[in-house]
N, C-alpha and C positions, 0 to 999 in steps of 0.2 A: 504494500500500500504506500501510495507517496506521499509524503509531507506535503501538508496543507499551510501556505505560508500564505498570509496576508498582507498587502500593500495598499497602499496612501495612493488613492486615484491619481494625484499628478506624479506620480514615479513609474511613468509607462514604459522607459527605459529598462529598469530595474524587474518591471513585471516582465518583460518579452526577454529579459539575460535567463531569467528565473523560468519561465517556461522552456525557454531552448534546452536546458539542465534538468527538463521532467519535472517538476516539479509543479503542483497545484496550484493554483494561483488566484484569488476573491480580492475582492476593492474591500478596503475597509471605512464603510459608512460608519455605523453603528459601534456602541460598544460590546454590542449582541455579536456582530460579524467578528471579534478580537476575539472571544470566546471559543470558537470554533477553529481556531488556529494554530499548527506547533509552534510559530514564529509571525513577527510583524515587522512590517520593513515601513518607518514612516519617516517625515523630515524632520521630525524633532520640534518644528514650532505647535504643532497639534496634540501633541502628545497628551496635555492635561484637558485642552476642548474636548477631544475625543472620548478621554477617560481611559485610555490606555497605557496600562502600567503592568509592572512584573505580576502583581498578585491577580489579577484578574487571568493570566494564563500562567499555563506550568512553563512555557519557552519561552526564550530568547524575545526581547524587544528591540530593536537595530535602527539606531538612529542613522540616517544616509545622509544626514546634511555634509557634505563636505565629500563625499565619496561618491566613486566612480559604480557603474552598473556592475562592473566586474569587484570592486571590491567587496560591495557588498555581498555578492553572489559568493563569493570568499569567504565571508564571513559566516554564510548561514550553512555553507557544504562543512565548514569547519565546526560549526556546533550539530549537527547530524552526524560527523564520518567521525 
């Protein structure tokens, strides 16, 4: 089954690295859509709008402001492998 990783509508970059890599991929509206996610790829200024934090999932939450599509894609194979 594949990691279902959640991303922040405007990181379409980050969403199409992260499907080339198989992996699942949901916009994250909601803090209902965060929930249902091993990991969230967001910009870091939403983070508290949104209401998405560690404790609301057991994975990883990855701030991309400042990085590249591929680092992040790095970062999230690195907390999976």
């Amino acid at each position: 089954m594949s990691k279902i990783i959640g991303v922040e509508q405007s990181l379409t970059n980050v969403e199409d690295a992260l499907k080339a890599k198989g992996y699942e991929v949901i916009q994250l509206r909601t803090e209902e859509d965060a929930k249902k996610c091993d990991a969230c790829v967001i910009t870091g200024q939403d983070r508290d709008i949104m209401g998405i934090s560690d404790p609301i999932m057991a994975g990883p939450v990855i701030d991309a402001d400042g990085l590249s599509a591929d680092e992040v894609l790095q970062r999230v194979d690195k907390y999976f492998h």
